[in-house]
DRENKE-895766 format. One record per atom (N, C-alpha, C): z, x, y. Coordinates in steps of 0.02 Angstrom, whole numbers, plus 32768, in hexadecimal, padded with zeros to 4 digits. Atoms other than C-alpha are relative to their C-alpha. Layout:
REM residues N
ZXY ...
***
This chain:
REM residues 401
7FBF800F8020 8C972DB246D2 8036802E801C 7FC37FDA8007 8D4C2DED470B 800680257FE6 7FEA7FCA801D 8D902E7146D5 804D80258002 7FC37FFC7FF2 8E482E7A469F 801980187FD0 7FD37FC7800F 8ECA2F034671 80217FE37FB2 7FD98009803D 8F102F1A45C3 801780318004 7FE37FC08005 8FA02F9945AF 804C7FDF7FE7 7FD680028038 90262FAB452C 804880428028 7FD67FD17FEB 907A30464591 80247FED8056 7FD780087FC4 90DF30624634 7FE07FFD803D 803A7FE57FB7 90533098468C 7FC97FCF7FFA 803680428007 8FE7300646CE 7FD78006803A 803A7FFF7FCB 8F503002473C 80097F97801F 801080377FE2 8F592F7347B6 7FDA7FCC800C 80568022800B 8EDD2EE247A2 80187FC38034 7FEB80507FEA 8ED62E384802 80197FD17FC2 7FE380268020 8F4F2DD447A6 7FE27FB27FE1 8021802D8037 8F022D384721 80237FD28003 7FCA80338026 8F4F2C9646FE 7FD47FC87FD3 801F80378027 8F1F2C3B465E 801B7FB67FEA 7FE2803E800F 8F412B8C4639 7FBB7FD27FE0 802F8028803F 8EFE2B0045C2 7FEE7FC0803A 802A80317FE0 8EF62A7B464B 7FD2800C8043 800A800C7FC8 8EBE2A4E46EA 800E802D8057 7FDD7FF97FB3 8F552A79474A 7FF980518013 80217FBE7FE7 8F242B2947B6 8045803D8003 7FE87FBE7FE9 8FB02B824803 8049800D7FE1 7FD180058000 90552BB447CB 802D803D8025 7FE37FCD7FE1 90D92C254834 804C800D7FDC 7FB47FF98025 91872C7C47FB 802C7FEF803A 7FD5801B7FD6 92152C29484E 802B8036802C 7FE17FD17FD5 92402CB248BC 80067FF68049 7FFB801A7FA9 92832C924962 7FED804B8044 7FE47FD17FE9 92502D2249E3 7FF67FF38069 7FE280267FC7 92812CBA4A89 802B7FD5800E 7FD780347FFC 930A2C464AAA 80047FDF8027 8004803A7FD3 932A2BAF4B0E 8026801D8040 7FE8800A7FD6 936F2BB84BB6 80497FE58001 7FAA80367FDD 93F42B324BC2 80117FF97FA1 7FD480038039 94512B004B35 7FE97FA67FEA 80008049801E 942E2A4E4AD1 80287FE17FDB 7FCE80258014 94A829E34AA2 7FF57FD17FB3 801E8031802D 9476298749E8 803E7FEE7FFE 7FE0803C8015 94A328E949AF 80177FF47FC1 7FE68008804B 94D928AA4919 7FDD7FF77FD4 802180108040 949E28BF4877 80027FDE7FD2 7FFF802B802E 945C284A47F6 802180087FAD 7FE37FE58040 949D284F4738 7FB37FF97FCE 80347FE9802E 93F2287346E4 7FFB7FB87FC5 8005803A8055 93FA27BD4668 803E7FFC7FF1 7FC07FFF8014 94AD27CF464C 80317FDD801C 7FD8802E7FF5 9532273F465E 803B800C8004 7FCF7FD2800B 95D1278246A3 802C7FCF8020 7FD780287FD0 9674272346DD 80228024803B 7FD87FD07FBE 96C327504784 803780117FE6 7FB07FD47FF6 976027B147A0 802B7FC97FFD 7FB780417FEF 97CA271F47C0 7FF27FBE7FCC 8026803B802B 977126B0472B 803B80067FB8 7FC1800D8040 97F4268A468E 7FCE80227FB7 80277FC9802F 97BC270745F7 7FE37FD27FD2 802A801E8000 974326CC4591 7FF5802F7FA5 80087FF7805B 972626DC44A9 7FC080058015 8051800E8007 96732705449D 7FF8801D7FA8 80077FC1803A 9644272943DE 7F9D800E800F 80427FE08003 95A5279E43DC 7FD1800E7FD7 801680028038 951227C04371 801380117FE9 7FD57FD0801E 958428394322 80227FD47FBF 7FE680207FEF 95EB27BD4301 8054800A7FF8 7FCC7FF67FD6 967D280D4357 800A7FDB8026 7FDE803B7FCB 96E727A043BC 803A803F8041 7FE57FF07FD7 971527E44460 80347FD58043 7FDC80177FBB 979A27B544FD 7FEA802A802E 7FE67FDF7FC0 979427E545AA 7FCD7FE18041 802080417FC4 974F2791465E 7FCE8038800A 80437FD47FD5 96C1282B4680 7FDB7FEF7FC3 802F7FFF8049 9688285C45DE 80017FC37FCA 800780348027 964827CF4579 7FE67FFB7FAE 803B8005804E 95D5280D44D2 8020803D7FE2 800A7FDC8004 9600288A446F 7FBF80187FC1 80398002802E 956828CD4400 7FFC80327FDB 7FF27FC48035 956C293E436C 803D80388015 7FBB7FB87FF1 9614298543A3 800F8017803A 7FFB7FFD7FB5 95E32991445C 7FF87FD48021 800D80267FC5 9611294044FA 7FC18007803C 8036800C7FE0 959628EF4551 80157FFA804F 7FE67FE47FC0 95A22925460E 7FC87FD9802B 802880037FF4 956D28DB468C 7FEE802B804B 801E7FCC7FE4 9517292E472F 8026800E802D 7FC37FF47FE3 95B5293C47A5 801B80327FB7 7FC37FB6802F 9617299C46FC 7FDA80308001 80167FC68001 958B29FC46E6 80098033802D 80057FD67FC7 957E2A3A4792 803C80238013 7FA47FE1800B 963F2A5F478D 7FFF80307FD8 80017FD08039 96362AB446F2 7FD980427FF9 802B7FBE7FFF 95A42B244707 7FFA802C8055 800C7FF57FA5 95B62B3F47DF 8023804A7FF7 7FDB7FD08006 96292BD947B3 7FE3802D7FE2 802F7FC28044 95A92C25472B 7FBC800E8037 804E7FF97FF1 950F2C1847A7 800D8026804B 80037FC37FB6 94F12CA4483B 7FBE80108022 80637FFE7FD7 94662CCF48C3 800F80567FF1 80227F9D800E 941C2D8948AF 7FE47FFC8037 802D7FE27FC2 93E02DE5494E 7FD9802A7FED 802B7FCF8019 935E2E60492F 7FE8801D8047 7FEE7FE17FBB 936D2EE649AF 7FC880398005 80217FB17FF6 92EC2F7E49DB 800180298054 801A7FE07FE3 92D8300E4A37 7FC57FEF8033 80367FF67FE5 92702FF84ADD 7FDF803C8005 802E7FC97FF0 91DD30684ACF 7FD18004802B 801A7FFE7FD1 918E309D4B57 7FA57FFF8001 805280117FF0 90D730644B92 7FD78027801C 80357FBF7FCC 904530C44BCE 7FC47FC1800C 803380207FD9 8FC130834C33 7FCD80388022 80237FD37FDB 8F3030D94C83 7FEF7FFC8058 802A801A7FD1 8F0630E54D1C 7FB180248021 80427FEA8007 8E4A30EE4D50 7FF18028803F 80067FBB7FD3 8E4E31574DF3 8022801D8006 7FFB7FC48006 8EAB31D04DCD 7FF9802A7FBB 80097FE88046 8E7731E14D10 802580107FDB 7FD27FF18017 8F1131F24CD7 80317FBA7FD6 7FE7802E8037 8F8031954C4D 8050800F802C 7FC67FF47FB8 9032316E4CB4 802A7FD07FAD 7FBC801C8028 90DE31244C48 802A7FDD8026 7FD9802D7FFC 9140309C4C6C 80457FDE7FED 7FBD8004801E 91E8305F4C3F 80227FC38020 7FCC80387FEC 923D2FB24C4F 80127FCF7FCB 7FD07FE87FDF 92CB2FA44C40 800180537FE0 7FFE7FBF800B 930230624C22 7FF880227FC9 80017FF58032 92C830C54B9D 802B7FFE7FC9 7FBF7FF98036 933330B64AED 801C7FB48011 7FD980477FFE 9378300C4B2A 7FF37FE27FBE 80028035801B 93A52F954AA6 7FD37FB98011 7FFB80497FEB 93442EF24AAB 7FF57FD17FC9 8003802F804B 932F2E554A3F 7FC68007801E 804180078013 92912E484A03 7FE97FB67FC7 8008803F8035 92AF2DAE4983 80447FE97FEB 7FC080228026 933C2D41493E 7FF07FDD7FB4 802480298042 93462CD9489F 80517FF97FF7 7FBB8023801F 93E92CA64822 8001802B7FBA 7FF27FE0804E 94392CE14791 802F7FC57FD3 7FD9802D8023 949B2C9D4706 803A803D7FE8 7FCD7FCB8007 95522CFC46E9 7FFE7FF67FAC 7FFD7FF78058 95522D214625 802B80167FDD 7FBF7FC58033 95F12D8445FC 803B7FF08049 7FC27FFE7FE4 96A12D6D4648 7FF7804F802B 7FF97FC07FEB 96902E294668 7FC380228024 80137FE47FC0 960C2E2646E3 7F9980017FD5 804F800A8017 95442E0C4687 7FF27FC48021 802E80407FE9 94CE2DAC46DE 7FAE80027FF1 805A800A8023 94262D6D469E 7FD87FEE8042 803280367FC2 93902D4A4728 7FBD80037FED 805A7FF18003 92DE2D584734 7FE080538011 80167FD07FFF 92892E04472D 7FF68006804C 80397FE77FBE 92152DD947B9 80417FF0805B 7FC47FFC7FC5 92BB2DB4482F 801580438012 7FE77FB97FC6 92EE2E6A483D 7FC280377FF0 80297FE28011 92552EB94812 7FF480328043 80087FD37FD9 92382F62487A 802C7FEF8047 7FD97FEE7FF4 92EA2F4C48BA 802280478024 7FEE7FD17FFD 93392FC14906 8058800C7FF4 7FAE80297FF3 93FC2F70492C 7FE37FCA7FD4 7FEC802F8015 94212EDE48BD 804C7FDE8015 7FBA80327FF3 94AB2E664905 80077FC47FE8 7FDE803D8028 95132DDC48A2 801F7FD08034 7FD780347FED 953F2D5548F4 80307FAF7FD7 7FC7802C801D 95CB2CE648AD 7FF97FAB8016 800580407FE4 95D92C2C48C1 803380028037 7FB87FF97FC0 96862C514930 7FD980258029 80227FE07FCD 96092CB54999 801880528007 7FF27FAE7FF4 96502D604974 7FC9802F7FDD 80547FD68011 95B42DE24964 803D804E7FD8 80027FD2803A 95BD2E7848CC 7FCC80258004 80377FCA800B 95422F0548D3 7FEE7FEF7FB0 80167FFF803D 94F32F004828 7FC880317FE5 80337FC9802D 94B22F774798 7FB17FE47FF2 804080168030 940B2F58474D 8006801F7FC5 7FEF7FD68054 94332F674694 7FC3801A7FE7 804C8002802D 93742F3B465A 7FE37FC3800D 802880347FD8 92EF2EEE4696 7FAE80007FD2 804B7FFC8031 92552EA44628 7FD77FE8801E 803D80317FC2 91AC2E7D468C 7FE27FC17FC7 801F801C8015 915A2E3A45E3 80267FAB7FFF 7FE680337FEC 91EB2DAB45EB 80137FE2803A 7FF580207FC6 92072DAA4689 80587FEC8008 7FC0800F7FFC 92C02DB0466D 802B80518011 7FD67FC67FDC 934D2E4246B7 80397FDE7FE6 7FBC7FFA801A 94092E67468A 802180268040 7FE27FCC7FD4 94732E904713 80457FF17FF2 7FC47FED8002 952A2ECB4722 802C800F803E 7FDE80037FC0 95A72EA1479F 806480187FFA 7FBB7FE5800B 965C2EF147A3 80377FC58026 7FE3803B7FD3 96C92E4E47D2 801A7FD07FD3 7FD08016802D 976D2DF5478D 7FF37FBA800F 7FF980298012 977B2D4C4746 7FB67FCE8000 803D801F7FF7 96C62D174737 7FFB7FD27FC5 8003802F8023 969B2C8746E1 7FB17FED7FD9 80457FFA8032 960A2C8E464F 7FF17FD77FE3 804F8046802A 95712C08462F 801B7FFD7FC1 800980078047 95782BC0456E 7FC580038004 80247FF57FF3 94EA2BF54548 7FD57FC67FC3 7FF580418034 94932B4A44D6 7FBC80277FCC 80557FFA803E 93F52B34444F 7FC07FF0800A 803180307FFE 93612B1B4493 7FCF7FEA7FDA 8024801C803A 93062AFC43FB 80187FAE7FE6 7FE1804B801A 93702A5543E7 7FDF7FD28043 801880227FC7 93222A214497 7FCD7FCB7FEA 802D80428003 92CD2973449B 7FD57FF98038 801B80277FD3 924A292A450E 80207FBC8011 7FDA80417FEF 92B128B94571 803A80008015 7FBB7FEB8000 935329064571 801B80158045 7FF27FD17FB2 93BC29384612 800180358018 80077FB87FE5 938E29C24680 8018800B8037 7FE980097FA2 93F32A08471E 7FF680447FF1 80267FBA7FCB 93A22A8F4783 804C801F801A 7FD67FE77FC6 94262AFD47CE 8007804B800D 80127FBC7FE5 93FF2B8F4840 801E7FF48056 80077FEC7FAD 93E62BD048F5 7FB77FE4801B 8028800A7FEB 934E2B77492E 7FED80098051 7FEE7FEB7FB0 92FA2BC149CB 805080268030 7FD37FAF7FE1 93882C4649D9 804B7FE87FFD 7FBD800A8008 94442C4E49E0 80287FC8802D 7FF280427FCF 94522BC34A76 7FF37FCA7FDA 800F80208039 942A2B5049DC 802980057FB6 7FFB7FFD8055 94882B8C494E 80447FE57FE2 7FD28031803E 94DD2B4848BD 7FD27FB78008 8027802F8012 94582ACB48D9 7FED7FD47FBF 801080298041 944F2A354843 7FD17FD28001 804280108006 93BA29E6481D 800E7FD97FAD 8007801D8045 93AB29664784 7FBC7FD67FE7 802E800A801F 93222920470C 801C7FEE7FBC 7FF67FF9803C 92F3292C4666 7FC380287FEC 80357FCB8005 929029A04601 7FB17FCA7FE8 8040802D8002 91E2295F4604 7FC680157FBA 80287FF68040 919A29D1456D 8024804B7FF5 7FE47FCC801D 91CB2A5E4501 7FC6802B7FDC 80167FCA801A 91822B1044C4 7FA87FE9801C 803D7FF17FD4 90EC2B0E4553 7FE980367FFB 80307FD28006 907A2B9B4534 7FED802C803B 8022800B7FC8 904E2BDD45E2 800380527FF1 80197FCF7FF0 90052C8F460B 7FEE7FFF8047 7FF87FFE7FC2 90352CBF46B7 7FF080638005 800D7FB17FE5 8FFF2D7D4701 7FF4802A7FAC 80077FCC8047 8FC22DB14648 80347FE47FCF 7FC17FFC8030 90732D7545F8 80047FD27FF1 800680408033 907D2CF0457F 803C7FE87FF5 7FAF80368016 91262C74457F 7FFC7FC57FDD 7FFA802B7FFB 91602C094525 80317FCB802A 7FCB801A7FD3 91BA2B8E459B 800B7FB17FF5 7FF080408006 92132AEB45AC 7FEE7FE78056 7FF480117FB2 91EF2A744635 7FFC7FC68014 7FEA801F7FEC 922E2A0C46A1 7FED7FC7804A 800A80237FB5 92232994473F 804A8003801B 7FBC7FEF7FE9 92D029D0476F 7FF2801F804A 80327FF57FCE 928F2A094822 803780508001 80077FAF8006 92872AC94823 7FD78021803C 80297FEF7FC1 924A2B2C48BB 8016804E800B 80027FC07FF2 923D2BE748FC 80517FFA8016 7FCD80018002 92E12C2648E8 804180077FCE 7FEE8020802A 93142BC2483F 800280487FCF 80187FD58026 92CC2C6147E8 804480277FCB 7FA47FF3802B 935E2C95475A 80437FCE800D 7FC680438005 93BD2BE9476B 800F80007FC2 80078011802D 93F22B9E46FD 7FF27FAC7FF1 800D80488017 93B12B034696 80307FEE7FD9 7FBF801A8050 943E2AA2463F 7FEB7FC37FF0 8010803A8019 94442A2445C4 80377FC38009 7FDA80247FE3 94A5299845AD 80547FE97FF4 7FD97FD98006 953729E94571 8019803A803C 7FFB7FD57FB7 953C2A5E460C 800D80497FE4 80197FBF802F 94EB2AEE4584 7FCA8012802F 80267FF37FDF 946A2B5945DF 7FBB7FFB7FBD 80327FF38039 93BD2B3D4580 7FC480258023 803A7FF77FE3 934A2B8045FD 802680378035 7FEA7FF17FCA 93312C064678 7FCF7FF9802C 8048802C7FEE 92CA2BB44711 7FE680458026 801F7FCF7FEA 92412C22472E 7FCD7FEC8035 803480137FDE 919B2BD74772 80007FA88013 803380567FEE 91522B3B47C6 7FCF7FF68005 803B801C7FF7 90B82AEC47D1 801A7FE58066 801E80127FCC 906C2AEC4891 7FC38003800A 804680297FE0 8FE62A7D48C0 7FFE7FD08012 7FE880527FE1 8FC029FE4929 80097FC27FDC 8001803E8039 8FF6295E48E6 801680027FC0 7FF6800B8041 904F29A24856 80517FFA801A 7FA980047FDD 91202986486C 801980137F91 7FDD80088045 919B298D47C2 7FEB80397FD7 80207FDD8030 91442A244769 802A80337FF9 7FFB7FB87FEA 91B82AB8475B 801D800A7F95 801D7FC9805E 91C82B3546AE 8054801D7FF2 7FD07FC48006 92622B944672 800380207FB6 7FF47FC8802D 927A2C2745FA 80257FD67FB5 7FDD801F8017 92BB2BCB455F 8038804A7FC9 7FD07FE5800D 93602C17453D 801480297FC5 7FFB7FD88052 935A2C32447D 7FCC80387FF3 80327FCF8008 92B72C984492 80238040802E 7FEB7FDC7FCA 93182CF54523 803E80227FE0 7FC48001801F 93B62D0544C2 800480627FE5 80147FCA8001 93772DA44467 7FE680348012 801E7FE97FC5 93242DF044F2 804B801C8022 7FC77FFB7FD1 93BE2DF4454B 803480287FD8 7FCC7FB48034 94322E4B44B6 7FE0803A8028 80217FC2800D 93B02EC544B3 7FFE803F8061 80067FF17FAE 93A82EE84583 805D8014800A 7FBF7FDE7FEC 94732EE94584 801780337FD0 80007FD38029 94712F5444E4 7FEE80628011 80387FBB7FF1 93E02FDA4500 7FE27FE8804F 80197FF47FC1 93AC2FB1459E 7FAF7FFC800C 803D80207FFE 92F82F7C4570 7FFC7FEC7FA8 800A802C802C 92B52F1544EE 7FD880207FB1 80157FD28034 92B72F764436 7FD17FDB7FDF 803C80228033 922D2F6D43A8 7FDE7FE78019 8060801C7FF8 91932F474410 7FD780347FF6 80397FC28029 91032FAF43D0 7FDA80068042 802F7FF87FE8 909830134448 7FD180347FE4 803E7FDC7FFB 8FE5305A4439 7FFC80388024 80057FB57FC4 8FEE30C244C9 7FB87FFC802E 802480067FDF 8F5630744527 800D7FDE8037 800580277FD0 8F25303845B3 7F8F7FF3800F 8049801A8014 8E742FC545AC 7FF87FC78021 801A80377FF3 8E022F4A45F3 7FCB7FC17FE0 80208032801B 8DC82EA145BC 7F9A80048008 805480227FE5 8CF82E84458E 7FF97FEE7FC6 80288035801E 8C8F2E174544 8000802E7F9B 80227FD48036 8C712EA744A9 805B80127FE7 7FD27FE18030 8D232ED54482 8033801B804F 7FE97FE47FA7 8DB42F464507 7FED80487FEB 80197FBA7FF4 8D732FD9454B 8048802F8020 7FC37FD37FE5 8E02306A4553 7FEF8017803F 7FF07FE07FC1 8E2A308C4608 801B80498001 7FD67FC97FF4 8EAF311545FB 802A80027FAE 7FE07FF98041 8F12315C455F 805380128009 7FB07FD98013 8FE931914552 8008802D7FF0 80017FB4801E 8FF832334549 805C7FF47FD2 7FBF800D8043 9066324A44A5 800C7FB87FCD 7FFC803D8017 904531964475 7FEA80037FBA 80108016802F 9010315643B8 7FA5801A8017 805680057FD5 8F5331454424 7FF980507FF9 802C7FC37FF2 8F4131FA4459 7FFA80227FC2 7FE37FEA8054 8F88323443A3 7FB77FE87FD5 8032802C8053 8F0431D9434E 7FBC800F8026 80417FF07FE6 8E78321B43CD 7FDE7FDA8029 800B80427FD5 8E5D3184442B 7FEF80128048 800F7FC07FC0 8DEC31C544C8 7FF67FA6803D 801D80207FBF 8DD131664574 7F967FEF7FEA 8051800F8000 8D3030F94569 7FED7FD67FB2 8004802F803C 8D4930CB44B5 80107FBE7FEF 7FEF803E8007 8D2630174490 802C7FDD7FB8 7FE8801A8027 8D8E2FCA4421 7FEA7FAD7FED 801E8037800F 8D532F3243C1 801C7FD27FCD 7FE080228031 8DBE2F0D432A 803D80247FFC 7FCF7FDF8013 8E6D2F2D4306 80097FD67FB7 7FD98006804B 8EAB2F1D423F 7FCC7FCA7FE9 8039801F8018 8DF12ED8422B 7FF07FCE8025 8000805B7FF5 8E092E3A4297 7FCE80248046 801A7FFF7FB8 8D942E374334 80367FF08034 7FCA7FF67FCF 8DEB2E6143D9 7FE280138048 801E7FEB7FBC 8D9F2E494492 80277FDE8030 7FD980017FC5 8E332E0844D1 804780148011 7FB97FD8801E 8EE72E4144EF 801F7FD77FE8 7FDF802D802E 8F2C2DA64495 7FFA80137FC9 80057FF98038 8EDB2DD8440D 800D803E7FD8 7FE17FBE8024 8F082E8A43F2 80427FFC8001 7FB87FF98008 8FB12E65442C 80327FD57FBD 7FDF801B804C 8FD12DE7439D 7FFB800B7FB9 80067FE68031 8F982E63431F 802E802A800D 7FDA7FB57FF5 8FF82EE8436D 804E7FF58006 7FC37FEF8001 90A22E964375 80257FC37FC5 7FED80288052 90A42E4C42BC 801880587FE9 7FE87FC7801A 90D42F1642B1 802F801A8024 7FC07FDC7FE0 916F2F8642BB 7FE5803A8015 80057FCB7FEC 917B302F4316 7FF780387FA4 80167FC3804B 913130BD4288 7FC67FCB7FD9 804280108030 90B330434236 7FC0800D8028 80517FE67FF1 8FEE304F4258 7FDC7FCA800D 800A80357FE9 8F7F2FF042A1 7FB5801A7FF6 803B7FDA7FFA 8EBE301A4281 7FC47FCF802D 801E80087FC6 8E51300D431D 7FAF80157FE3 80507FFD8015 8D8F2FEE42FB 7FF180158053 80197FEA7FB3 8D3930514396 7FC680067FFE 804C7FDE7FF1 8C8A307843D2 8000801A8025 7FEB7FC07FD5 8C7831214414 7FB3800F7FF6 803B7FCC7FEF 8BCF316D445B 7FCF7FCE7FA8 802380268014 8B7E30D943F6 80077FED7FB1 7FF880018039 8BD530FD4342 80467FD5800C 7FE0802F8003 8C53307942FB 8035803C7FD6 7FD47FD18025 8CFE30DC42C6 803A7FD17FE1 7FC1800B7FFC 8D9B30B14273 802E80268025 7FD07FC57FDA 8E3230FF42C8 80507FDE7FDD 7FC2800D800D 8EEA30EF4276 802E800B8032 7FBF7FF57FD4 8F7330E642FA 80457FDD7FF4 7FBF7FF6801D 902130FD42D9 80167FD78034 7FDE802D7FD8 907E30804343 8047802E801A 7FC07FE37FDC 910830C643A9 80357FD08029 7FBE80387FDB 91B9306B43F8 7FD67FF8803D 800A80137FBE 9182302644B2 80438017802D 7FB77FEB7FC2 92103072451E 7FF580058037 801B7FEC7FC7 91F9307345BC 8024803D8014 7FDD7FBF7FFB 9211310B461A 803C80088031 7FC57FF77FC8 92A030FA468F 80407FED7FBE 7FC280058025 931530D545D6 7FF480407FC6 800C7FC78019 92D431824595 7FC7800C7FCA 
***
């Protein structure tokens, strides 16, 4: 049997990465672009997702709606509980100004190699040490007039430079406010006048069926502002990707390395999604996932607020999955864990009575609690069965003190 990492703290032991899923389908990747096209591609015109729109030059047009509001005008035709119904030309107008590519820049570090007759380990360098280079792209969504942008974690992840790129094509160095791995979502901050900020919509009101337009940087900045339309194909998907459990919305809106912190709008030209993953495998097309917005919503206060994500409870371990319960790897020095005596080697088997041999299952006992409550850990140590009370402590990571 495998054998895979559980840890509640900052400090994580590296494992080969897991992916669980309920069906069939095998692989899924995060829409991160870290190559771009050559030449440049010209797209065509986009469809209106189901939506019946009159041309520009067409004589305006009464529609009453389920609402039953009665609207004028030759684009917009429906309006529905109070909002106009858009179709995938307004959207792309409306939101092309809110949506940006992210560069993700590092430090070249220099290589060593050996060589075998002269026994010696030799260093390398190309291009020149310290150079800037990209290492990955992806998209953001602009969130604040005054310069917040939402993306995907795993887009600037071990960053060094972050660059904004604008739909007008003018590039912004950018902060990293706060960056969450368990969501997979980042907050960055760009210093730059008259920016124009996403509505941000509900995705809890989202239907199966409803219109979905993709719009990112697909395959890199020679691509972007790229629009993409659909509809959402299912709501609040379950999926457990690298250990981390989402819920996501998703779509056949076509999504591809790159897309990663788009945005998904509805049919209002509200953002309900942020597109994260796709499904790749042969023979599969239409499959891609995004962050659903209302779950993201609070995440994102909390990242432009504090700068990581308050009130999650940690243990202070770090443990591996078996058949019998998780066996403590390593402990937090100063944590709730070491406080309460909690040694390397001790298996843990029950938390707050319930059986626990996997990290789903301790983690959904462990974050029905606030920072200062207790959590009691059933262990077997040197063959005796213990209780252990541990005090739950805030999760902070350590780079926000």
């Amino acid at each position: 049997m495998r054998r895979y990492p559980y840890t509640d703290s900052t400090e994580i032991i590296k494992y080969e990465p897991k992916i669980k899923k309920e069906s069939k389908l095998k692989k899924f990747i995060p829409c991160l672009m870290s190559a771009v096209l050559a030449s440049v591609i010209t797209a065509g015109a986009v469809g209106v997702g189901g939506y019946y729109f009159l041309k520009d030059n067409a004589a305006p047009a009464i529609v009453e709606s389920q609402s039953g509001s009665i609207e004028s005008g030759a684009s917009t035709l429906v309006s529905y509980n109070g909002k106009n119904v858009m179709t995938v030309n307004e959207i792309a107008k409306k939101l092309g100004p809110s949506c940006v590519g992210i560069i993700n820049k590092a430090k070249v570090q220099p290589q060593k190699y050996y060589d075998p007759f002269s026994g010696r380990y030799y260093y390398y360098q190309n291009p020149a040490d310290g150079d800037m280079v990209e290492q990955g792209s992806g998209s953001g969504i602009i969130i604040s007039e005054d310069g917040y942008i939402v993306t995907n974690q795993h887009v600037i992840a071990d960053a060094t430079e972050i660059v904004v790129i604008l739909n007008t094509g003018t590039e912004y160095k950018a902060t990293l406010v706060g960056a969450d791995e368990r969501s997979d979502l980042a907050v960055l901050k760009i210093d730059a006048p008259g920016l124009t900020a996403a509505t941000l919509g509900d995705s809890s009101a989202v239907e199966v069926g409803d219109l979905a337009v993709a719009i990112g940087n697909p395959l890199g900045q020679e691509l972007a502002g790229t629009v993409t339309s659909g509809v959402i194909s299912a709501v609040n998907r379950k999926m457990t990707v690298d250990n981390r459990s989402y819920n996501l919305i998703q779509t056949d809106a076509a999504i591809n390395p790159g897309n990663s912190g788009g945005a998904l709008v509805n049919q209002y030209g509200e953002v309900i999604g942020i597109n994260s993953i796709k499904m790749s495998q042969e023979g599969v097309e239409g499959i891609g996932f995004a962050i659903a917005i209302s779950e993201a919503k609070p995440i994102i206060d909390d990242l432009m607020n504090e700068g990581y994500v308050s009130g999650r409870t940690l243990i202070g371990i770090t443990a591996t999955e078996s058949r019998n319960g998780l066996t403590v790897y390593s402990v937090t020095q100063g944590s709730g864990a070491e406080q309460a005596g909690i040694r390397e080697g001790d298996l843990i088997v029950k938390a707050d009575g319930k059986v626990v041999n996997t990290v789903d299952a301790l983690n959904e006992i462990k974050e029905t609690k606030s920072p200062g409550e207790y959590i009691t850990l059933t262990i077997i140590r040197n063959g005796e069965l213990t209780d252990v009370q541990v005090q739950l402590h805030e999760d902070i990571p350590q780079n926000n003190g």
